[in-house]
VMD Tcl script that draws the C-alpha trace (Angstrom):
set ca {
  {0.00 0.00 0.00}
  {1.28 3.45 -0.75}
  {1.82 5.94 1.38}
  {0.54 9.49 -0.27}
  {0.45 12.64 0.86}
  {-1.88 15.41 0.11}
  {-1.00 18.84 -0.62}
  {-1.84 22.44 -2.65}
  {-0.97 21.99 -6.29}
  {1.71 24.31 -7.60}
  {2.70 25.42 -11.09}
  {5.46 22.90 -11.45}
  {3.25 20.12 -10.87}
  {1.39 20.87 -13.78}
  {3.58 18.48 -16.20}
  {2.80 15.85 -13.68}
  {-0.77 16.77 -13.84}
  {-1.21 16.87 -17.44}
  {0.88 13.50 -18.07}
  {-2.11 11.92 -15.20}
  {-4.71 13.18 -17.16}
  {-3.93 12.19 -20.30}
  {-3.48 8.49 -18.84}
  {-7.32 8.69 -17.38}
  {-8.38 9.86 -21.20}
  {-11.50 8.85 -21.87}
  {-12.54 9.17 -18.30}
  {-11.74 12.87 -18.59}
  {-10.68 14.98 -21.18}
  {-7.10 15.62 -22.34}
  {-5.69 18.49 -21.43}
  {-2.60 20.43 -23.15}
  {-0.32 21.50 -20.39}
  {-1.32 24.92 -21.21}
  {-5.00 24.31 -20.70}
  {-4.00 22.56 -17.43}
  {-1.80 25.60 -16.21}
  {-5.26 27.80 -17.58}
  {-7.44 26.00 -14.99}
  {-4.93 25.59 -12.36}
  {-5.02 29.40 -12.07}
  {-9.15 29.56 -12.38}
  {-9.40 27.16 -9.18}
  {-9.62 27.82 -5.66}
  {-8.97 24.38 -4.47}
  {-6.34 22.59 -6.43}
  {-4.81 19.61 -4.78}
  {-2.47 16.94 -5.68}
  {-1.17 13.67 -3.75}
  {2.44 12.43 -3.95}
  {4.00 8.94 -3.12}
  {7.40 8.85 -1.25}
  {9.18 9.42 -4.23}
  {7.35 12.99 -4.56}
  {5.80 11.50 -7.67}
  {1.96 12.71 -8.37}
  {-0.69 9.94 -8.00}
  {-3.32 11.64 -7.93}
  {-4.66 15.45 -8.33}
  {-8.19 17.27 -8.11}
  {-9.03 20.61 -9.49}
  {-12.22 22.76 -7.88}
  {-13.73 26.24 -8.87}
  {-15.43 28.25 -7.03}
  {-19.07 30.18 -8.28}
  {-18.33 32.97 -10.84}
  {-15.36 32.03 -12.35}
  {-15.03 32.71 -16.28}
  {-14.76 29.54 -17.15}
  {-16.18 28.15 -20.21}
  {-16.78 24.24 -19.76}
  {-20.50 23.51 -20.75}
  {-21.13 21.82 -17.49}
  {-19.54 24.52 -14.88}
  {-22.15 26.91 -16.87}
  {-24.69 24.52 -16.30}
  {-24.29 24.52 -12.90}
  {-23.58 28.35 -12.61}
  {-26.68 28.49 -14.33}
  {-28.99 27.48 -11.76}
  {-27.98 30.21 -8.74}
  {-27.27 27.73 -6.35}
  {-23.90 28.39 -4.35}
  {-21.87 25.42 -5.28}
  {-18.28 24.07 -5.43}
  {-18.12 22.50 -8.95}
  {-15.13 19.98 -8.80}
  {-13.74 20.00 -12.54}
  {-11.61 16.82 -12.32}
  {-10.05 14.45 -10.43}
  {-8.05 11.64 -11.46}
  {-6.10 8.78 -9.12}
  {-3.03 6.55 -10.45}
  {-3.69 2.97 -11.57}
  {-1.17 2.20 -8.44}
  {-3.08 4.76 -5.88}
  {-6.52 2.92 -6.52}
  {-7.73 2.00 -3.41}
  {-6.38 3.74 -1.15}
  {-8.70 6.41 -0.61}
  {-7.29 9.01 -1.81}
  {-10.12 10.04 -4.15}
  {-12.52 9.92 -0.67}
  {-9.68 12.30 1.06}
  {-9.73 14.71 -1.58}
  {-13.18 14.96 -1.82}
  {-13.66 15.26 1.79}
  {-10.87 18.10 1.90}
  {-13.40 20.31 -1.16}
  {-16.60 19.61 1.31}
  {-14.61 21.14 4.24}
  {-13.99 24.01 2.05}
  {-16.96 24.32 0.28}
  {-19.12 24.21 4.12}
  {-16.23 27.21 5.20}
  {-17.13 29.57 1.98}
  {-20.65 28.71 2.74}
  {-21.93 27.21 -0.50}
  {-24.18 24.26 -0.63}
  {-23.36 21.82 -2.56}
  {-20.51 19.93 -4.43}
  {-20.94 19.82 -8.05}
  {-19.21 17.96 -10.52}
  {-19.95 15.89 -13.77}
  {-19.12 12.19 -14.75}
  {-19.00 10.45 -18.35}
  {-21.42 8.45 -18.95}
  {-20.88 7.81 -22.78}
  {-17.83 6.71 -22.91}
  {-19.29 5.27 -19.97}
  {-17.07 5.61 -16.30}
  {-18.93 3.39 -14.02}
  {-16.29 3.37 -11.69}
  {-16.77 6.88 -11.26}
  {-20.61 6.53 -10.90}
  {-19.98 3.94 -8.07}
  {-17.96 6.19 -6.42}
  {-19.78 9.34 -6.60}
  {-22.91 7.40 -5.22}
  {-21.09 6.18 -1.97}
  {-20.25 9.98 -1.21}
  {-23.58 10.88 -1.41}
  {-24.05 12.76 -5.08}
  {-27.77 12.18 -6.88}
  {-28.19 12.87 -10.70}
  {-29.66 16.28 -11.16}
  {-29.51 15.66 -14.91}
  {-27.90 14.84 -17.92}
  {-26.41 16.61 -20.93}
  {-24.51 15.79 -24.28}
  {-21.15 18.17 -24.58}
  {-18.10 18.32 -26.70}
  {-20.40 19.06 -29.77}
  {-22.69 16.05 -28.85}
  {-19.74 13.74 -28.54}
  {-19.65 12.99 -24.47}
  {-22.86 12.27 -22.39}
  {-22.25 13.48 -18.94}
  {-24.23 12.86 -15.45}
  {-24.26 16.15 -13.47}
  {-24.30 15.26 -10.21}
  {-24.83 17.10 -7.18}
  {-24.26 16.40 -2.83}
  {-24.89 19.09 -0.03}
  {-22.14 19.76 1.70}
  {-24.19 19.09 4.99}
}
mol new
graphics top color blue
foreach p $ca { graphics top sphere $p radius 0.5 }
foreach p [lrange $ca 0 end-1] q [lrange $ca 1 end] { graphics top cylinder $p $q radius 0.2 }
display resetview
């Protein structure tokens, strides 16, 4: 079992980042490293997990409401006036599976989200190309299907998904 440890992303671990997220492709989209430097900067919660080595294993990026960010399913969400913490991505090493570092990453944006007083965690999962790893896992934390929408020009079906932070 690995030991990880959970910290605030910084700029140099976006190579890291973007070389992670390209591995979890289709579960999430890829990402130049320029893109993933462009959101780093939009979120207010951006975390990553290393192994003893200082290697990433796992990251998660969160925005807050009102950011000028374009993704069709952040303006979804925006769109409805509730205060929420939309999480944008989060991906976990083959080798970190397991280990519950997804669960400890969540629970670090619903500490967050309950101090800046929104009320719920947002996020979206992939439903065609289907992630039902992802699905199982969002249900244990709590998140219920608000909806569903086509995106990337009617080429991804997402869930949105949505859990107070109470």
């Amino acid at each position: 079992m690995q030991n990880l440890r959970m910290r605030m992303m910084r700029e140099e671990d976006v190579p890291a980042v973007t070389s992670l997220n390209r591995g979890a492709s289709p579960a999430v989209n890829i990402l130049t490293e320029e893109e993933v430097s462009a959101l780093f900067g939009l979120c207010d919660i951006a975390l990553v997990a290393t192994n003893r080595e200082r290697q990433v294993q796992a990251f998660l990026l969160s925005l807050a409401p009102g950011q000028p960010y374009e993704s069709e399913n952040y303006q979804w969400f925006e769109s409805r006036g509730i205060r929420h913490q939309y999480i944008d991505r989060i991906v976990v090493s083959p080798s970190a599976k397991g280990t519950g570092i997804g669960r400890a990453l969540y629970e670090s944006v619903f500490e967050r989200a309950r101090e800046r007083g929104a009320n719920e965690v947002s996020c979206e999962v992939n439903t065609e190309p289907a992630n039902p790893g992802s699905l199982a896992f969002h249900e244990r934390l709590g998140f219920r299907l608000l909806a569903e929408q086509w995106t990337k020009g009617d080429t991804v079906k997402v869930a949105l998904l949505a859990r107070s932070v109470y």
